[in-house]
C-alpha positions as CSV (number, residue, x, y, z in Angstrom):
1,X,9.2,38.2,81.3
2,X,9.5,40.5,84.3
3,X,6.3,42.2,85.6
4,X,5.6,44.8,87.5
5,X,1.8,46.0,88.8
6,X,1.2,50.0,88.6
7,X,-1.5,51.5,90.0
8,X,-2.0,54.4,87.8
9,X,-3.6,57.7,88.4
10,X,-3.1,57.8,92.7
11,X,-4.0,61.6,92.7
12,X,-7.6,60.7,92.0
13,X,-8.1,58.5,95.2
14,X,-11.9,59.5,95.4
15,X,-12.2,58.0,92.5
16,X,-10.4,54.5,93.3
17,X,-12.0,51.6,92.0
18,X,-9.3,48.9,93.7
19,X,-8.3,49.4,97.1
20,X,-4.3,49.3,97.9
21,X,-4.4,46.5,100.3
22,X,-6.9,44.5,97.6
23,X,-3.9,45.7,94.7
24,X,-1.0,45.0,97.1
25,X,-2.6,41.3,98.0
26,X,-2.6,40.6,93.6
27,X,0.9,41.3,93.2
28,X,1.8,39.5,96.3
29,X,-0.5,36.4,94.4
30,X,1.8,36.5,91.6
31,X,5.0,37.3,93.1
32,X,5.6,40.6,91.5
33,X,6.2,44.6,92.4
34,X,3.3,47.1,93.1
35,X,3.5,50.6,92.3
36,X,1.1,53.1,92.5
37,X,2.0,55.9,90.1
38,X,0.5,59.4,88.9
39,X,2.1,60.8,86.0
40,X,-0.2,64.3,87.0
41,X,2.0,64.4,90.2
42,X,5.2,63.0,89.0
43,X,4.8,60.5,91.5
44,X,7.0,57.0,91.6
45,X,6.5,57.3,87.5
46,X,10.9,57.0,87.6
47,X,10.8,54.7,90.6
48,X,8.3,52.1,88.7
49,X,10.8,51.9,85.9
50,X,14.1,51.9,88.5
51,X,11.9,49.0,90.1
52,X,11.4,47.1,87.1
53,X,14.9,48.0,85.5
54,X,16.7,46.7,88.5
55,X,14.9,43.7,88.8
56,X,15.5,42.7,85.0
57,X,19.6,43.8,86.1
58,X,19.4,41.0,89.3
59,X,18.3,38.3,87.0
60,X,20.3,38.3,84.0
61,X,23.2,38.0,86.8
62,X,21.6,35.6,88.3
63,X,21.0,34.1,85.1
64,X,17.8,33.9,85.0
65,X,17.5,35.8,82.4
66,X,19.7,35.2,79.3
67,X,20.7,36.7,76.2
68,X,20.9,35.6,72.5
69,X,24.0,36.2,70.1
70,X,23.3,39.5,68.3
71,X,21.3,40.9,71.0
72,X,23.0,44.3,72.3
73,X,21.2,45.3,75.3
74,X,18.9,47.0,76.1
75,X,18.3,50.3,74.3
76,X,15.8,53.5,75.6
77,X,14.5,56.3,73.0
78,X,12.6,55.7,69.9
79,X,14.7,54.5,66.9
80,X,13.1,55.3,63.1
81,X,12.6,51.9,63.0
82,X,9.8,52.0,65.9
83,X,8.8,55.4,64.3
84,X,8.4,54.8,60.8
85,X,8.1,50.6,60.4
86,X,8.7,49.4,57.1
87,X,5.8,48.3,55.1
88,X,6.5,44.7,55.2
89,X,6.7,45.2,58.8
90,X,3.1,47.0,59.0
91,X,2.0,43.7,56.9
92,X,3.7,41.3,59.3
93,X,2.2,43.3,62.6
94,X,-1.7,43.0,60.6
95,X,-1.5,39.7,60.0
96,X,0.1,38.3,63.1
97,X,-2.8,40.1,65.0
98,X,-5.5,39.7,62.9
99,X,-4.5,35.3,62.7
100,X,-2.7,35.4,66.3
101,X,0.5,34.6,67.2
102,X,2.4,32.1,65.5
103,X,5.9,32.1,67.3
């Protein structure tokens, strides 16, 4: 897994309930990204997911991160599949949350 911490909603910094130093100190903790982000202002929404795409780019050639045979990247927009899940698929996601995960 890759993470990356966003501090969402930076136009309403009256309203701040964690500092950025205190949210900056976290991410340093566990050795990830911080971004603070407003989608209001249009502010470092595409640089959060350049961030976070180039990061997952470095490791798989690194090889830290490696794929599976039949996987074919990774793929943006909404497929019908995401959209419109199949029954059987609704089931499966009901169960699995209402028993936990079982992978």
């Amino acid at each position: 897994m890759v993470y990356i911490l966003i501090g969402h909603k930076s136009d309403l910094n009256k309203d701040r309930k964690v500092s950025r130093d205190e949210a900056e100190q976290l991410a340093a903790d566990l050795g990830i990204r911080y971004v603070e982000t407003s989608a209001k202002c249009n502010s470092n929404v595409d640089r959060a997911f350049e961030l976070l795409t180039k990061d997952i780019y470095e490791l798989m050639k690194m090889g830290e991160i490696v794929t599976r045979d039949g996987w074919d990247g990774v793929k943006s927009g909404l497929t019908a599949k995401v959209l419109y899940p199949t029954e059987d698929e609704e089931e499966l996601a009901t169960a699995t949350a209402e028993k936990g995960c079982h992978c």
